[in-house]
N, CA, C and O of each residue as an XYZ file, in Angstrom:
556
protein
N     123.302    113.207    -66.935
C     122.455    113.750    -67.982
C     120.991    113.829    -67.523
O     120.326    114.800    -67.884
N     120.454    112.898    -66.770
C     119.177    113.062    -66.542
C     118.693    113.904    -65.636
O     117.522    114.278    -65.569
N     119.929    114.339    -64.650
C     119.653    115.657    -64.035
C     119.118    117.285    -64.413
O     118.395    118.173    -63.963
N     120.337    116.879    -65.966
C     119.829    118.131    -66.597
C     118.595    118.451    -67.302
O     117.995    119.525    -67.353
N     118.212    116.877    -68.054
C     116.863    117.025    -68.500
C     115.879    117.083    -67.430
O     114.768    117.550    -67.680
N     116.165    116.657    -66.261
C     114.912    117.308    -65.400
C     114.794    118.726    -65.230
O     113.756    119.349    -65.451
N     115.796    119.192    -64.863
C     115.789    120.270    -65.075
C     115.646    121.315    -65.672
O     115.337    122.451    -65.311
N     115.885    120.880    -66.592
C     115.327    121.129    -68.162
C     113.707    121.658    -67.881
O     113.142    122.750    -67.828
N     113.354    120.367    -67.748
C     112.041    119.688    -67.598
C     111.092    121.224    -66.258
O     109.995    121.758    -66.090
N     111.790    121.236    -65.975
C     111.237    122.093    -64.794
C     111.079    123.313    -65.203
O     109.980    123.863    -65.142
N     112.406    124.038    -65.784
C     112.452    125.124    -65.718
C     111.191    125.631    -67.161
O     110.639    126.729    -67.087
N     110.881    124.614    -68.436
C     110.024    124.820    -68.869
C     108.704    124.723    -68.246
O     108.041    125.724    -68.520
N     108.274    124.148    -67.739
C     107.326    123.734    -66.626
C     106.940    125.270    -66.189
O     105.806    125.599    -66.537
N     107.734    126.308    -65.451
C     107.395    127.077    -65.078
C     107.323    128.272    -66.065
O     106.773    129.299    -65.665
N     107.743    128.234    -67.101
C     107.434    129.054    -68.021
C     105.761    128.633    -68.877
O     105.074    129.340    -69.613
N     105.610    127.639    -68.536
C     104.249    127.192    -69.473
C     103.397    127.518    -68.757
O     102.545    128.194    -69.333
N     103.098    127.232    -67.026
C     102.312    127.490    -66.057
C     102.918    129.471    -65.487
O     102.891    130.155    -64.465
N     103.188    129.551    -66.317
C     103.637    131.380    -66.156
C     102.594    131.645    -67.327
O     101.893    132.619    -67.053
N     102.300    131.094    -68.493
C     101.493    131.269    -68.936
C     100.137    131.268    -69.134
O      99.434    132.000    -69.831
N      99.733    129.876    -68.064
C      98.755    129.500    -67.918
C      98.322    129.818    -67.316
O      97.150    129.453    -67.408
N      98.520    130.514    -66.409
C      98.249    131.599    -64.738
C      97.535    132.658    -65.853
O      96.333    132.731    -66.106
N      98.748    133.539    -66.507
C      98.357    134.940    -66.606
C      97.825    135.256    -67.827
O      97.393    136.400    -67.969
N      97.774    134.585    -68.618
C      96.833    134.526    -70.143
C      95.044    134.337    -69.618
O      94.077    134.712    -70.282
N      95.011    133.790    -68.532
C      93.163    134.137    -68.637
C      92.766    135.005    -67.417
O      91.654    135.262    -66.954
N      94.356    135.483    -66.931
C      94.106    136.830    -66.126
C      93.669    137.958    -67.482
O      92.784    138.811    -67.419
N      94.376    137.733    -68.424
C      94.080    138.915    -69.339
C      92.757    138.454    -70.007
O      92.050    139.330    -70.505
N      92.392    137.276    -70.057
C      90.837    137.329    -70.470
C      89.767    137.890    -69.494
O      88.713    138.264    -70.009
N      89.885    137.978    -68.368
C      89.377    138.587    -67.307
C      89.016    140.012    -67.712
O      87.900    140.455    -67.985
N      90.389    140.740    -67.690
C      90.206    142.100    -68.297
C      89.556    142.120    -69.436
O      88.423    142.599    -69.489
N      90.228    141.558    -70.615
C      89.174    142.043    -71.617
C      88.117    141.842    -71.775
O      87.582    142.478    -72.683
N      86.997    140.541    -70.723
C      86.146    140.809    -70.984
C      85.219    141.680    -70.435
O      83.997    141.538    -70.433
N      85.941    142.691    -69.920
C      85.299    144.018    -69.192
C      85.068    145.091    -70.081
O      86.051    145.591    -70.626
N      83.709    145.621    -70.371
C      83.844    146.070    -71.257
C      84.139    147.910    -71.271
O      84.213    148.682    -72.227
N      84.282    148.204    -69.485
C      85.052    149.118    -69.378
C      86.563    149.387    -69.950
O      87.130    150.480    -69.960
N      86.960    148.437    -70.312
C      88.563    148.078    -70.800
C      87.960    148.240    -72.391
O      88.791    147.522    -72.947
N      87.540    148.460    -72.907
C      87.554    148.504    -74.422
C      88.644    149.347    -75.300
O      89.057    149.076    -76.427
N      89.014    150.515    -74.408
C      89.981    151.409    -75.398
C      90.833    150.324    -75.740
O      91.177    150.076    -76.896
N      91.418    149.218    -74.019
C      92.619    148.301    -74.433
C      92.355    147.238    -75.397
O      93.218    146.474    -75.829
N      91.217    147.228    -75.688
C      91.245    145.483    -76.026
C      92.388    145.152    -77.459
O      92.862    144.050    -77.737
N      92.552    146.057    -77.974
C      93.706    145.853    -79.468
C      95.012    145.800    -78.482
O      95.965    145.281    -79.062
N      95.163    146.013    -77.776
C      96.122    145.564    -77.061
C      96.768    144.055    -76.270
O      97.844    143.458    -76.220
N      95.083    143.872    -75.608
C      95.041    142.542    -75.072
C      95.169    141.299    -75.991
O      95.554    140.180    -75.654
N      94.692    141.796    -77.454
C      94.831    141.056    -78.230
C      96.431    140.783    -78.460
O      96.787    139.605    -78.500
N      97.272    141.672    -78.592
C      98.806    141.348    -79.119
C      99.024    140.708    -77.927
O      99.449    139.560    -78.056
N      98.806    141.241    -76.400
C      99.211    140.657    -75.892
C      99.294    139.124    -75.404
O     100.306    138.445    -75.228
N      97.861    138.752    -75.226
C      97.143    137.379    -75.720
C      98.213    136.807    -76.538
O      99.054    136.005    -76.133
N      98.113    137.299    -77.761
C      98.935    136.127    -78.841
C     100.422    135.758    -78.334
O     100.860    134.608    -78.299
N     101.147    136.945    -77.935
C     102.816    136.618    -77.399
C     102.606    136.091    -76.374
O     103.644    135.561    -75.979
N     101.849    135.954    -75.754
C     101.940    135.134    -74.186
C     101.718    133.547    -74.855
O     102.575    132.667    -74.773
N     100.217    133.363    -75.614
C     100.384    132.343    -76.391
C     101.625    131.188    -76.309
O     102.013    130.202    -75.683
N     101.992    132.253    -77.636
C     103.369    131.601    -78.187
C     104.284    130.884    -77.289
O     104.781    129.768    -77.435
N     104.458    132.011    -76.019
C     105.218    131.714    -75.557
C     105.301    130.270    -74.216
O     106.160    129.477    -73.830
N     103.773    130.597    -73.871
C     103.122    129.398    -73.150
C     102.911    127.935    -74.105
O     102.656    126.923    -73.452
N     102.994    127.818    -75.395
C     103.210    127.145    -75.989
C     104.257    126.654    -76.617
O     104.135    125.817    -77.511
N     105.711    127.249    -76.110
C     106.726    127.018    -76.146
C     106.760    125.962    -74.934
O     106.811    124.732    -74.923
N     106.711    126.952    -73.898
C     106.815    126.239    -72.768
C     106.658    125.184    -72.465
O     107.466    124.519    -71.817
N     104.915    124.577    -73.126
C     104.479    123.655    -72.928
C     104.913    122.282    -73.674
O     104.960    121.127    -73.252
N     105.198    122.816    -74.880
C     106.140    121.498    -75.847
C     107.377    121.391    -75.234
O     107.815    120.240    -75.240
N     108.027    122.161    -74.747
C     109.488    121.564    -74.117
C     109.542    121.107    -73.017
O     110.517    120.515    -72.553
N     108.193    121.388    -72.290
C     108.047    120.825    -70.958
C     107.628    119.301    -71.713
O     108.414    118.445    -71.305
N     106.947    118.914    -72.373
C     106.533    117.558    -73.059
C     107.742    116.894    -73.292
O     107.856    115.692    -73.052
N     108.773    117.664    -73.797
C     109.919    116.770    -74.826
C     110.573    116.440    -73.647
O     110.851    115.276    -73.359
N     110.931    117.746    -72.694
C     112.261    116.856    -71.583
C     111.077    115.702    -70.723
O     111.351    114.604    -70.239
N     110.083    116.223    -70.747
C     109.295    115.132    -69.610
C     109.274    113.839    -70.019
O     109.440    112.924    -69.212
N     109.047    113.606    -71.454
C     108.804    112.721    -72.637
C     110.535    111.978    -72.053
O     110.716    110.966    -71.376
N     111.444    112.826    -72.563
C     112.704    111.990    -72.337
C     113.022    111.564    -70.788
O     113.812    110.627    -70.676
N     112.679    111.943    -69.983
C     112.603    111.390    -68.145
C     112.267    110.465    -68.444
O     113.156    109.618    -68.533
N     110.634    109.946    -68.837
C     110.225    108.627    -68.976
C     110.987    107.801    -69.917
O     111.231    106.617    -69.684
N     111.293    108.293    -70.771
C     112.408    106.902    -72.049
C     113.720    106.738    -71.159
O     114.388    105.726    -71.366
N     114.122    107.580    -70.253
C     115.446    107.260    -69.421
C     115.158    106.650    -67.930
O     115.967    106.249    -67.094
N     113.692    106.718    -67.878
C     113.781    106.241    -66.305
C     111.841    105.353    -66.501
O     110.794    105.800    -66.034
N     112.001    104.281    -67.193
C     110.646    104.043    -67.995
C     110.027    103.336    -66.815
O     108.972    102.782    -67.123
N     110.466    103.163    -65.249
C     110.236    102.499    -64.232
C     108.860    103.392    -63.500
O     108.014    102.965    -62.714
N     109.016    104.786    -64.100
C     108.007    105.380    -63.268
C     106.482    104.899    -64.120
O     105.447    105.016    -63.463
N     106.411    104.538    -65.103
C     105.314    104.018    -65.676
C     104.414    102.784    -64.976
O     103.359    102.316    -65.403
N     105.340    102.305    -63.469
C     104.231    101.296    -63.087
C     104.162    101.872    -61.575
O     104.321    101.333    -60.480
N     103.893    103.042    -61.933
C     103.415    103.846    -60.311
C     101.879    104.480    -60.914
O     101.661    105.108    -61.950
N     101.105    104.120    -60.017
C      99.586    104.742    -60.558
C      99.620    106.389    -60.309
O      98.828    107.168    -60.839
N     100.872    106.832    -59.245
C     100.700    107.799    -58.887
C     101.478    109.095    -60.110
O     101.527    110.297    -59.848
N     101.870    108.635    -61.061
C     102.755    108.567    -62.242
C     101.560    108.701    -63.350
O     101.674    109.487    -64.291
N     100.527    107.966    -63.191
C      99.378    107.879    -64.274
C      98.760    108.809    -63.990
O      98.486    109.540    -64.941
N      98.272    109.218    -62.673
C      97.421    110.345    -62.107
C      98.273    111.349    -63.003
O      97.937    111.561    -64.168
N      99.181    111.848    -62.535
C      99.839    112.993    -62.973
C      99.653    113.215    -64.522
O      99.250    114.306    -64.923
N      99.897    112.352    -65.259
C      99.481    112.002    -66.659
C      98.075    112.128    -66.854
O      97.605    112.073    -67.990
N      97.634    112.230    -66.228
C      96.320    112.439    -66.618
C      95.954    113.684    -66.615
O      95.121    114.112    -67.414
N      96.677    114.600    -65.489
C      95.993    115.880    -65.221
C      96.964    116.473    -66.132
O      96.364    117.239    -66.887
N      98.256    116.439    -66.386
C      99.047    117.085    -67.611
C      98.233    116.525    -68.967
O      98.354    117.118    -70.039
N      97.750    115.839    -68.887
C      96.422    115.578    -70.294
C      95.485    116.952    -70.219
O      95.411    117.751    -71.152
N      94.659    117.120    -68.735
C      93.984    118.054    -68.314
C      94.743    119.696    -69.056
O      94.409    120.562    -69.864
N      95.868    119.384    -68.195
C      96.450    121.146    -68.877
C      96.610    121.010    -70.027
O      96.568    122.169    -70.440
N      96.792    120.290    -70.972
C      96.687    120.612    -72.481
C      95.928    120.689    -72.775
O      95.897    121.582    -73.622
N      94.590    120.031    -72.546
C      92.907    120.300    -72.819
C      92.955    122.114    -72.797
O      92.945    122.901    -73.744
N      93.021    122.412    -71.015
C      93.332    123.522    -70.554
C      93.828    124.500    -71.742
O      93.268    125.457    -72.276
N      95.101    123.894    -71.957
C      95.724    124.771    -73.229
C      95.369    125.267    -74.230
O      95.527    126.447    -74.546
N      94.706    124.199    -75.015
C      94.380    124.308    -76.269
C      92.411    124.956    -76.309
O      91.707    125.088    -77.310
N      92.034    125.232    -74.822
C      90.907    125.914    -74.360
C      91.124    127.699    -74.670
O      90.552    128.644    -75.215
N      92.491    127.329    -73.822
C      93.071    129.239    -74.096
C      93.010    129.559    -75.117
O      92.505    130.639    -75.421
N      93.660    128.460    -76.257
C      93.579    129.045    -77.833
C      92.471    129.700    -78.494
O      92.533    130.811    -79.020
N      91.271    128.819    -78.429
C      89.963    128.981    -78.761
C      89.374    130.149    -78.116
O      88.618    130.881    -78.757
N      89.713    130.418    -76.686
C      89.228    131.767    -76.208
C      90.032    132.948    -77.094
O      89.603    134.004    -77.558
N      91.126    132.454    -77.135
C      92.112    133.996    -77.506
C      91.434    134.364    -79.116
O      91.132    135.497    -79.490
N      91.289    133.059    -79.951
C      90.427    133.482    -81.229
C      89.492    134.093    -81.076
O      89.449    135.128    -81.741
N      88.618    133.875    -80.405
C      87.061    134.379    -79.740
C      87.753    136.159    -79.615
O      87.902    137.108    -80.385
N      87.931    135.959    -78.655
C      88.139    137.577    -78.466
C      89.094    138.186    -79.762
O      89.043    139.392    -80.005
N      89.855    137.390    -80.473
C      90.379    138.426    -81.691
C      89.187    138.780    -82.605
O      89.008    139.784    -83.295
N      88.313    137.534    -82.398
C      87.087    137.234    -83.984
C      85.729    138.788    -82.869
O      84.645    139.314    -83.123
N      86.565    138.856    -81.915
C      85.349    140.212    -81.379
C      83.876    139.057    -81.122
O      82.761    139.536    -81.324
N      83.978    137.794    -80.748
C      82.957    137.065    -80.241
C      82.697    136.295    -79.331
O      82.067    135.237    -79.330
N      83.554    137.240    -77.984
C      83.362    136.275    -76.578
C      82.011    136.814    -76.162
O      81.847    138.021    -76.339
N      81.119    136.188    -75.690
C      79.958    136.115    -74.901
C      80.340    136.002    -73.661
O      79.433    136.682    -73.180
N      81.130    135.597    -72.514
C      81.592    135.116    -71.711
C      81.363    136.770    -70.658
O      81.174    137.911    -71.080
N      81.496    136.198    -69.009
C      81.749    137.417    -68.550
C      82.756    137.221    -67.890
O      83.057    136.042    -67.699
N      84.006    138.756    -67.060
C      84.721    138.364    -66.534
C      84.527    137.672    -65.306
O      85.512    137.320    -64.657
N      83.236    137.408    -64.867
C      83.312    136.351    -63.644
C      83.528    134.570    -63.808
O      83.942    133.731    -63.009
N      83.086    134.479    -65.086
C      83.565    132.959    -65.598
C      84.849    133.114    -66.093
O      85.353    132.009    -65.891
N      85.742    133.864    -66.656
C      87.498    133.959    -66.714
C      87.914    133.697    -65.403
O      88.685    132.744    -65.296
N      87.516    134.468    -64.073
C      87.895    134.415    -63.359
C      88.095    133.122    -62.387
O      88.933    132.973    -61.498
N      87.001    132.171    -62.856
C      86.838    130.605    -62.544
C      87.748    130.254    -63.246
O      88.923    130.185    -62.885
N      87.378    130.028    -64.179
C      88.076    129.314    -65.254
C      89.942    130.145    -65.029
O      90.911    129.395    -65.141
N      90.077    131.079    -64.844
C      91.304    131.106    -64.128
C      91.901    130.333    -62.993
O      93.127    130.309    -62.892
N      91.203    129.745    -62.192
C      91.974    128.811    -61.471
C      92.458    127.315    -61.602
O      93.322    126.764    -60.921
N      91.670    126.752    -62.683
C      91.482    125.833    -63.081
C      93.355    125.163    -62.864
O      93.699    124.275    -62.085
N      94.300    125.983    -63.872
C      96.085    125.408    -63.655
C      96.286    125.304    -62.292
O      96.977    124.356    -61.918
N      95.784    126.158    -61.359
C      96.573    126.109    -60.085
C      96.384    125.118    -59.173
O      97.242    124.648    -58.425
N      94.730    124.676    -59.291
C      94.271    122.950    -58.519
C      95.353    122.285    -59.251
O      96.188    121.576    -58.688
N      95.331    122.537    -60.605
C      96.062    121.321    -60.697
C      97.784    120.949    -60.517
O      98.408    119.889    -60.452
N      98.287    122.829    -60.463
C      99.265    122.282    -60.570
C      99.791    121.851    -58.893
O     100.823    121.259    -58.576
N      98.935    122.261    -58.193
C      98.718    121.919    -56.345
C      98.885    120.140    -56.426
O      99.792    119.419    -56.011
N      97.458    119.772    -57.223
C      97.638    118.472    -56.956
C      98.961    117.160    -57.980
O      99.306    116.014    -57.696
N      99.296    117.969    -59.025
C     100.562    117.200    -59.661
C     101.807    117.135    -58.982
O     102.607    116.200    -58.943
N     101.889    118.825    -58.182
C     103.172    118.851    -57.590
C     103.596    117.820    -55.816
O     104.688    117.654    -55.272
N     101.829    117.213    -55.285
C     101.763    116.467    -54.082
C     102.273    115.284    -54.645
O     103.106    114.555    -54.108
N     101.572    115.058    -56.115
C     102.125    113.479    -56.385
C     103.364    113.334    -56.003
O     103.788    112.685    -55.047
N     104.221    114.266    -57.163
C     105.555    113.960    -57.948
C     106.310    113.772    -56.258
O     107.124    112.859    -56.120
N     106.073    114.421    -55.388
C     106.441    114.829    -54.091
C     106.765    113.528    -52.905
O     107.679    112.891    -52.382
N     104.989    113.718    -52.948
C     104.687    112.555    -51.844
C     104.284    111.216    -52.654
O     103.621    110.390    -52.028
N     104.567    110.983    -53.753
C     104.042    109.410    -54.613
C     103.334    108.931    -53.842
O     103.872    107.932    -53.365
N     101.854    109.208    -53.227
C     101.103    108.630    -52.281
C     100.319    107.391    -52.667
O      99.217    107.262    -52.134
N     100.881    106.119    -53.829
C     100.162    105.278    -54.434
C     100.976    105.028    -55.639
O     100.584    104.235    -56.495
């Protein structure tokens, strides 16, 4: 069984960070204001990616949540806490996207696309450095 909830565990994983990649690729665009015909677009699109990155991300929580209640040994690895910390980070992350995606529905991003474009990389350090832990448990 715990095979499958990892797996589980994973395959949401990559649907949440499928979201987290390409939801502030599309803030990028819209905040170009050559792109304006699209922006009622970026908006629907924004919201279903949302949803769906927020699917992702609660089921990636629940099977991850159940790994630790079935295997509660990884809780005295610091390298186990790190990781916990930066999956703290991507929900910060997460719930950052939300507030942008309102912004641009409410028609009140100030932002330009060269700070999306930062702020676009932000999942990928991390998911670089969660995936060395889980890997190499270096601590």
């Amino acid at each position: 069984m715990y095979l499958w909830i990892k797996a589980l565990h994973i395959i949401f994983m990559v649907t949440w960070f499928a979201g987290l990649f390409y939801l502030p690729r599309l803030y990028v665009y819209h905040a170009m204001e050559e792109n304006q015909p699209s922006f009622e677009l970026f908006k629907v699109m924004e919201r279903r990616l949302f949803i769906m990155m927020t699917l992702g991300g609660g089921l990636t929580l629940l099977f991850g949540s159940l790994l630790v209640v079935l295997n509660t040994s990884l809780l005295q690895y610091a390298w186990f806490h790190t990781k916990l910390l930066l999956i703290l980070l991507l929900f910060i992350y997460h719930f950052a996207c939300y507030k942008i995606m309102l912004t641009f529905r409410n028609e009140g991003n100030q932002r330009s696309h060269r700070w999306y474009r930062y702020f676009n990389e932000l999942p990928s350090i991390l998911l670089i450095v969660i995936v060395i832990l889980v890997i190499t448990r270096p601590f």
